[in-house]
C-alpha positions in Angstrom: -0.5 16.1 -8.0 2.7 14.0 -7.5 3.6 10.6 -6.7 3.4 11.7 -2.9 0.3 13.2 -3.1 -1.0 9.3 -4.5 0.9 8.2 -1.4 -0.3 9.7 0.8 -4.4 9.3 -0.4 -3.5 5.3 0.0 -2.1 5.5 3.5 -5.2 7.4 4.0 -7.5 4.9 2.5 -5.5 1.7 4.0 -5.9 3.1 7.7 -9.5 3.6 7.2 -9.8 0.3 5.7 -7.2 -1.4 8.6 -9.5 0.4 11.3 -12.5 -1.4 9.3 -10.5 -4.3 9.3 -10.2 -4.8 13.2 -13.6 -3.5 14.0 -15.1 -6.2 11.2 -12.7 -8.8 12.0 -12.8 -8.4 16.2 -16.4 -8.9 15.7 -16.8 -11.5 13.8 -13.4 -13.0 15.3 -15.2 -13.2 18.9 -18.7 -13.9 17.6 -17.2 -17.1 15.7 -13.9 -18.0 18.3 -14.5 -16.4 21.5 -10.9 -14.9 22.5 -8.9 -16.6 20.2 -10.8 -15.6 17.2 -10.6 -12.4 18.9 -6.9 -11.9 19.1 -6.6 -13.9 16.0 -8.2 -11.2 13.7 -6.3 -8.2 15.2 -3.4 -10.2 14.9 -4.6 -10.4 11.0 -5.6 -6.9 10.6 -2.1 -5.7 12.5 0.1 -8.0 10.5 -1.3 -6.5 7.4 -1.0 -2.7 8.5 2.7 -2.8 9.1 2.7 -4.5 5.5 0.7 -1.6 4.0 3.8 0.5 6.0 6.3 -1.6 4.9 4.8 -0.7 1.1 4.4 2.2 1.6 8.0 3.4 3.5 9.5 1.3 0.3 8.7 3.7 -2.1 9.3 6.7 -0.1 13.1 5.6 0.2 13.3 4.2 -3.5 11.7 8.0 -4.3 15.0 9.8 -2.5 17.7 7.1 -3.3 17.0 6.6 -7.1 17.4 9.2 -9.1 15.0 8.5 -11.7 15.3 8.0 -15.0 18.9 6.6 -14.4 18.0 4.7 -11.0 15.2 2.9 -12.4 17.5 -0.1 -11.5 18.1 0.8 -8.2 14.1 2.0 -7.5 12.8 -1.3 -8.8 15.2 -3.0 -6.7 14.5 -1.3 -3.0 11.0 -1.9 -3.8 11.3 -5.6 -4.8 13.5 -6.2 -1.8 11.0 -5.3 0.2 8.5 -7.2 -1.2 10.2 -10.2 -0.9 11.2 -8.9 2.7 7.5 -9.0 3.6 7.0 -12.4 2.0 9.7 -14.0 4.0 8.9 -12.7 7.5 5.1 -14.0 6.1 6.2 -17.1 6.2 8.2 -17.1 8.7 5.7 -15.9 10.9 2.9 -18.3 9.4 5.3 -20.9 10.1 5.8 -20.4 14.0 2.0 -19.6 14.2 1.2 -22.4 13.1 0.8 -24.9 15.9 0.3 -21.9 18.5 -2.8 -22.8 20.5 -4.7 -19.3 21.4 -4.8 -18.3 17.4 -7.7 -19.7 14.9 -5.7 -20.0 11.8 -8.9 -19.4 10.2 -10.0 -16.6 11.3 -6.3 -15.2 10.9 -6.4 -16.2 7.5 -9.4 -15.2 6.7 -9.2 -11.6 8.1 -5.3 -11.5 6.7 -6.7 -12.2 3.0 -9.6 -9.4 3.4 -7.3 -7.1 4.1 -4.8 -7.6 1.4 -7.6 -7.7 -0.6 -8.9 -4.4 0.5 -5.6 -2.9 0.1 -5.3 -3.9 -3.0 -8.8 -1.8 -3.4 -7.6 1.0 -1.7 -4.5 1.4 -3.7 -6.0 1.1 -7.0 -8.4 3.5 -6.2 -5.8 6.1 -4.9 -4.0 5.8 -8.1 -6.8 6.3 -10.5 -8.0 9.1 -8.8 -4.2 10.6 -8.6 -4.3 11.6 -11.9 -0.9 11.8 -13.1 0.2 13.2 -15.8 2.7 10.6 -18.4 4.6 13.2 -19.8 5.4 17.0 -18.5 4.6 19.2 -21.8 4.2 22.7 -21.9 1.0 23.8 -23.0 -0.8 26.8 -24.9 -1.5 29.2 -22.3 0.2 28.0 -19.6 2.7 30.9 -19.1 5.7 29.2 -19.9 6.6 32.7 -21.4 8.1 31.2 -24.3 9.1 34.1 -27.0 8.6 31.7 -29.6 5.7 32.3 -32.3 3.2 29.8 -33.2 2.3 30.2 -37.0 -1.3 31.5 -36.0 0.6 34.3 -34.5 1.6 36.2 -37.7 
């Protein structure tokens, strides 16, 4: 399993959890606001799915343009861009939501912190279920067909 693999299980596990996310959130958004509670908590759920993407395209293009170990630099770099990216167009869009009159800053906020939250979740759990491995040894009775001899062999 590589670092793809783990990837991919989180974008799988953060869709399920985004789709949980609106149903939840829609529901309890409506139940709580009426339409503006409504719109308010797909507008949550939606602002945090493109940020899962956002994540989640960051590492894919840090993957392919840093050639690891030597682009370390370079891999850290595309992916803290991007977070800090993300947490300017947050605040930008905070910002200009603020005084909008059809969205409950509540709700928003409420639904936009139990998705990062469940993202958070998700991803944790893709990685520690990814196992991968920290160092790439070869091992007894793998068929490296190495024509060395170990000592027990003489």
């Amino acid at each position: 399993m590589n670092n793809t693999t783990i990837l991919r299980r989180a974008l799988r596990y953060g869709i399920v959890l985004t789709v949980i996310v609106i149903v939840v959130g829609s529901i309890v958004g409506l139940l709580a606001g009426g339409v503006p509670g409504l719109v308010s908590a797909l507008l949550g759920a939606g602002v945090t799915a493109v940020f899962m993407g956002l994540t989640a395209a960051s590492f894919v293009v840090a993957a392919r343009v840093a050639k690891l170990p030597d682009g370390i630099v370079v891999y850290y770099g595309i992916i803290l861009g991007t977070f800090f990216i993300k947490f300017i167009i947050f605040l930008v869009l905070v910002i200009s939501l603020r005084s909008v009159e059809w969205l409950n800053p509540t709700i928003f906020g409420f639904t936009t912190i139990a998705a990062v939250l469940g993202t958070l979740i998700v991803d944790g759990l893709a990685v520690s279920r990814g196992r991968q491995p920290y160092v790439d040894v070869a091992l007894p009775g793998d068929g490296s067909g190495s024509a060395e001899k170990s000592p027990s062999d003489s």
